[in-house]
C-alpha positions, 0 to 999 in steps of 0.5 A, spaced: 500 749 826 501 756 828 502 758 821 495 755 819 492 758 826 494 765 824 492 765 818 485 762 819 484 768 826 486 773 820 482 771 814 476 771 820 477 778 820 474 779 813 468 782 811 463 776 810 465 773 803 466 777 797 468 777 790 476 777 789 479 781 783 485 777 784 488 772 788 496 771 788 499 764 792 505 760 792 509 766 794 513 767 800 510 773 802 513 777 808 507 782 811 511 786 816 505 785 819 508 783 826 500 779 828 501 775 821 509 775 819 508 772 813 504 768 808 503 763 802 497 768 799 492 773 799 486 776 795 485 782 793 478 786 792 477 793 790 484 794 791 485 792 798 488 786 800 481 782 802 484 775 805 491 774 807 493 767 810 495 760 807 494 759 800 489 753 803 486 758 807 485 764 802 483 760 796 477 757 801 475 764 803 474 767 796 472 761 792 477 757 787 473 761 780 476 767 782 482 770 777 489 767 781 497 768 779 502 762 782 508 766 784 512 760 786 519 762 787 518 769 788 518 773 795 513 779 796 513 784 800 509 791 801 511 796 797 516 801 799 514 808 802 520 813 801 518 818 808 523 824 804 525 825 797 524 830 791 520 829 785 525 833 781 522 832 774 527 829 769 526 832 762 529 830 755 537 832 753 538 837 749 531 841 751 532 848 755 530 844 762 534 838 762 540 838 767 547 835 766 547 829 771 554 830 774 554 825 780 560 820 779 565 824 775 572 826 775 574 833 773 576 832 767 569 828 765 566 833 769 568 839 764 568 835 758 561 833 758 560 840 760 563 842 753 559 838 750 553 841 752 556 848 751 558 847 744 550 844 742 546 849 745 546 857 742 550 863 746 546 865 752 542 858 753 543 856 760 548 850 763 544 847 769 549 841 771 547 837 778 550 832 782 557 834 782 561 831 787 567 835 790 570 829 793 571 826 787 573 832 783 579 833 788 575 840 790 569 844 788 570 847 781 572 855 780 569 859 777 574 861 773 573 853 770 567 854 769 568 861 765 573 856 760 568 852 759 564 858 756 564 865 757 557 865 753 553 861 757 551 863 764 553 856 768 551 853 773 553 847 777 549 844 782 553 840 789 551 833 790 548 837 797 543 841 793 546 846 798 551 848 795 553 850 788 558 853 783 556 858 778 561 861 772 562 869 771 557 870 766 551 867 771 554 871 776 552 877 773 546 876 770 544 874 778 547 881 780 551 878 784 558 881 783 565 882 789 562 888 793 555 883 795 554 882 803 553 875 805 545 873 806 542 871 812 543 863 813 548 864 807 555 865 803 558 867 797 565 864 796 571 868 796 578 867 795 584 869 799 583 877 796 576 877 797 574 876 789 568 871 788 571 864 786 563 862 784 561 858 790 555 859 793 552 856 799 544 855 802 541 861 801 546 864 797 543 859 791 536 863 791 539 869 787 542 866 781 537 860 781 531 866 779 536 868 774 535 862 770 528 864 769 526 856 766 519 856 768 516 850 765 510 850 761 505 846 764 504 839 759 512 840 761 512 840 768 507 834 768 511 829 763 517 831 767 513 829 774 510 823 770 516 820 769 520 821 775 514 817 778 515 811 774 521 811 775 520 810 783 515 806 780 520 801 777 524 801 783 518 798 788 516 804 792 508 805 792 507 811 796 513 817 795 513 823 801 515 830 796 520 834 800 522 838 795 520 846 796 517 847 791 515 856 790 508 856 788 502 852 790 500 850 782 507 846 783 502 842 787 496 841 783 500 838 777 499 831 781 492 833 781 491 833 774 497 827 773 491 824 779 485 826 774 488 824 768 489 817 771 496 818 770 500 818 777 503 811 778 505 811 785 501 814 792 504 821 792 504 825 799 506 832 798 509 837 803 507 844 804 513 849 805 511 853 811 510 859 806 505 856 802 500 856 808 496 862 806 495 860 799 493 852 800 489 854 806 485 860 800 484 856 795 483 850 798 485 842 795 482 835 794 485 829 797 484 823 797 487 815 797 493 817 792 494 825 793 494 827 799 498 833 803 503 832 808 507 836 813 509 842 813 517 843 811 521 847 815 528 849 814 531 850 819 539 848 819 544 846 813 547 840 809 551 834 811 555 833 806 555 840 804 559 841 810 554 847 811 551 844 818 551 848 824 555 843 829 557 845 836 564 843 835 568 845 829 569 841 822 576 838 822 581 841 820 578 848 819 578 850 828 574 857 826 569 854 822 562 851 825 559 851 819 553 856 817 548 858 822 541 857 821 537 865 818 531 864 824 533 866 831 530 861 836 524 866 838 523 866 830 522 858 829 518 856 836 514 862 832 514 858 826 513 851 829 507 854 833 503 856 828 504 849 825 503 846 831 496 850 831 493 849 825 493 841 827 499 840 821 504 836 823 512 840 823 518 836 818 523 840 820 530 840 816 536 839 821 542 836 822 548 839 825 547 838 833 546 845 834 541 846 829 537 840 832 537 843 839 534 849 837 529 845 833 527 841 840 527 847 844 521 849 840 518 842 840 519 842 848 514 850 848 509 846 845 502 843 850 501 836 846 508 834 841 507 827 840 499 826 837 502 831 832 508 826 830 513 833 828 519 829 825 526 832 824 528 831 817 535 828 817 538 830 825 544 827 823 549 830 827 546 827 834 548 826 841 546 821 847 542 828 850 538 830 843 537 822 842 533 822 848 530 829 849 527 827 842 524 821 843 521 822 850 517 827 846 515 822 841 520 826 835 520 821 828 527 821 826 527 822 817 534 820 818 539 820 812 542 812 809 546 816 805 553 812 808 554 809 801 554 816 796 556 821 802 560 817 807 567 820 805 564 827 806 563 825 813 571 825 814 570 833 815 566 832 821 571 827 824 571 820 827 570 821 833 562 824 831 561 817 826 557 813 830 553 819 832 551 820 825 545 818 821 544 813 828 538 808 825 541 802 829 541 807 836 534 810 835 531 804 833 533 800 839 531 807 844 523 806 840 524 813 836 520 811 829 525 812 824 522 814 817 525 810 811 527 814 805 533 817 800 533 824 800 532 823 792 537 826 788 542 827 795 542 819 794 540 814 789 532 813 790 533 804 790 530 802 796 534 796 795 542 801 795 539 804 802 538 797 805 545 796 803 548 802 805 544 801 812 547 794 813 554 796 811 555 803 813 560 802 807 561 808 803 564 807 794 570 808 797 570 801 802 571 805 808 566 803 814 563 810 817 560 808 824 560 801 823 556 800 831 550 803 826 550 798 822 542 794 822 539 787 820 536 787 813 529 787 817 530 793 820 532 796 814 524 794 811 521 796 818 524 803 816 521 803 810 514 801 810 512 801 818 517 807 819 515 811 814 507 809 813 507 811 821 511 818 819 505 821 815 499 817 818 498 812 813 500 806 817 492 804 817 492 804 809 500 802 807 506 799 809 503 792 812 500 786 807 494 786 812 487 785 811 483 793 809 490 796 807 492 798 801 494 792 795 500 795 794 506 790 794 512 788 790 514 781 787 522 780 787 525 774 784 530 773 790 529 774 798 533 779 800 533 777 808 537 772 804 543 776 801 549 779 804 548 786 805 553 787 799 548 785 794 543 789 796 544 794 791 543 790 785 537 788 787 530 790 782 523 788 783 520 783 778 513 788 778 510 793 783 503 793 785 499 799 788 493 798 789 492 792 786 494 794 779 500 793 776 504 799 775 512 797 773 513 790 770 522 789 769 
């Protein structure tokens, strides 16, 4: 009776009758909309879901005529927004832009699938590798490897990280990096023991030898290469995506527009603003709308995690003299950049996750009159304590934390056991109220929402280790995380992340209900179909 009685008060507060493009019933439809938890059907109209109830009561609101899909034996659930990822265009193999996927291998397979690449491609072309896994290779790879691969072709390798890389002789030069270069600010050129470079190349040290490769794509590139990266999150039951990627130019940007204009972009895109592209967006104006529209603004202020570049308060293990890479900004510095943020009504994503990195980014928060009505957002905060939880949520900070365990948990031994349940600590930040923005960080881990919501319940890493196992969270919260949390964390919670009346028709069909499947099994979970806004977008 209650059930029927949620559904009639919710189909109440419907606009008077109206025309349904489709009604779906039989489901089992989980809502995620705490008012009306779950449903047996809805309607949908001009892409918004119209009536949400019982299957007697939806069919009574819109009529018996209208266009209706029996989903019996299937689970619905909103679709999945992902707060932080990088819409890192994907190209054909074996054209100048394709990049060598390199997560998983051993050294051996790492080199001879570098081989290969070298021996297909002409003397001087550039060999961009990414995803590589020191952990796995029993090291990061030398540069003098790489120069054994090819001394004709410049190398590149990128760290699983994204904050760190590898490059051979040949790639080194060409970027004018050679024994005698000093270390950037927020950055480090790897040396052996005699001070020679040994081709490893942390944060900022990346940027000269990436503006060497000069691998601009052309236009229809770079929009195909966008396209379909975005089906593939499609496929894989996210509708609404937030850009996190840095892109250097704004027309980056507007290649979603024309992907919009062309009706060709799948899923919701929100893109982030690097904070030094302001000026130029503020200039030359955007057009947004309820598919596209511009986010927070991207500050970098701290180092990577699993590239063990974090700045932290205590030493790495193993390495007393090493508290990872300070950031480049001073303090007065950032609380400049957060103001001017702040002051243009913008909301801050600020990239951060050693603890000493964190604390700096909440002293600037702290100078600020009204934090909490901009909803600024720490990206990561991995490395937290007790003191940073606290000062972060009384001030209303979202939390982008990472639920990468399953990829990069045997990465956290550097840092230590006794740090394990203070990293990426969803279970202690949902229970303190923090929102906590569901997301991947694509392609630091696999974009499935399904592999997230197992590494989040299990806190198990490939290699079957438990890392801070009191953070482990329940299947529900995992879904909170990623369609409440995340909608809220870009402002989108009115239009996206509940089936409820007036949101979005954004959902996605599943053959099984993963409230039901151990933790485990979570990873092998793909969607039957993903819906956005009322259209059929992916269909396994």
């Amino acid at each position: 009776m209650l059930r029927i009685f949620l559904a009639v008060l919710f189909a109440s507060q419907c606009a008077t009758a109206a025309e349904s493009d489709l009604v779906v019933v039989q489901a089992e439809i989980v809502t995620m909309d705490r008012s009306h938890p779950s449903a047996g059907a809805f309607a949908v109209s001009g892409g918004r879901f119209l009536a949400v109830g019982s299957v007697e009561d939806v069919v009574s609101r819109v009529g018996s005529d209208a266009p209706t899909i029996d989903l019996a034996d299937k689970v619905i659930i909103p679709g999945l927004v992902d707060a932080h990822l990088h819409v890192v265009p994907s190209y054909p193999e074996g054209t100048r832009l394709h990049s060598v996927p390199l997560s998983g291998l051993s050294m051996g397979q790492l080199v001879s699938k570098l081989q290969k690449q070298v021996d297909a491609r002409p003397a001087g072309d550039w060999i961009v590798g990414r995803g590589y896994e020191d952990t796995l290779l029993g090291g990061h790879p030398h540069r003098e490897t790489l120069d054994s691969i090819s001394g004709e072709h410049p190398v590149y390798l990128a760290h699983s990280s994204g904050h760190r890389a590898v490059a051979n002789s040949l790639a080194l030069e060409l970027a004018g990096v050679n024994t005698g270069i000093e270390d950037p600010p927020g950055g480090r050129f790897g040396r052996d023991s005699d001070g020679a470079l040994n081709g490893q190349l942390l944060e900022t040290a990346m940027q000269k030898v990436v503006a060497a490769q000069n691998l601009t794509p052309s236009e229809e590139e770079w929009l195909a290469g966008l396209e379909t990266t975005l089906n593939y999150f499609a496929s894989l039951g996210l509708t609404t995506v937030a850009d996190a990627t840095p892109y250097a130019r704004a027309w980056a940007y507007r290649g979603y527009a024309t992907l919009r204009e062309q009706k060709r972009l799948p899923v919701r895109v929100v893109a982030m603003l690097p904070f030094e592209l302001l000026d130029e967006f503020e200039r030359d104006g955007y057009v947004e709308d309820d598919r596209l529209s511009i986010g927070p603004v991207k500050l970098f202020h701290g180092n990577s995690l699993s590239g063990r570049t974090a700045w932290l308060s205590e030493p790495y293990v193993g390495r007393p003299d090493d508290y990872g890479i300070p950031p480049p900004m001073s303090q007065d510095e950032l609380d400049e950049a957060i103001w001017v943020i702040d002051s243009k009504g913008m909301q801050a994503a600020v990239h951060s996750n050693g603890d000493r990195e964190i604390d700096m980014v909440l002293r600037a928060f702290e100078k600020l009159d009204d934090v909490a009505t901009r909803r600024h957002r720490i990206e990561h905060a991995s490395v937290m304590t007790r003191d940073l939880l606290y000062r972060a949520r009384d001030m209303g900070i979202v939390l982008a934390l990472h639920s990468y365990v399953y990829e990069h948990g045997d990465k956290m031994e550097d840092y230590g056991a006794a740090r394990w349940d203070w990293m990426h600590i969803n279970r202690t930040a949902l229970a303190a109220r923090v929102v906590v923005a569901g997301n991947s960080d694509y392609p630091v881990s696999g974009a499935s929402p399904f592999l997230r919501f197992q590494s989040l319940m299990t806190r198990r890493a490939r290699n079957g280790k438990v890392y801070g196992a009191s953070q482990r969270i329940s299947i529900e919260q995992a879904l909170h995380t990623y369609t409440v949390g995340s909608a809220k964390s870009l402002f989108l919670e009115d239009r996206v992340g509940t089936i409820a009346v007036g949101n979005a028709a954004d959902f996605v069909i599943l053959d099984e209900d993963p409230r039901e499947m151990p933790g485990e099994d979570l990873g092998r979970l793909t969607p039957y179909a993903t819906w956005v806004g009322g259209r059929e977008v992916y269909r396994r």
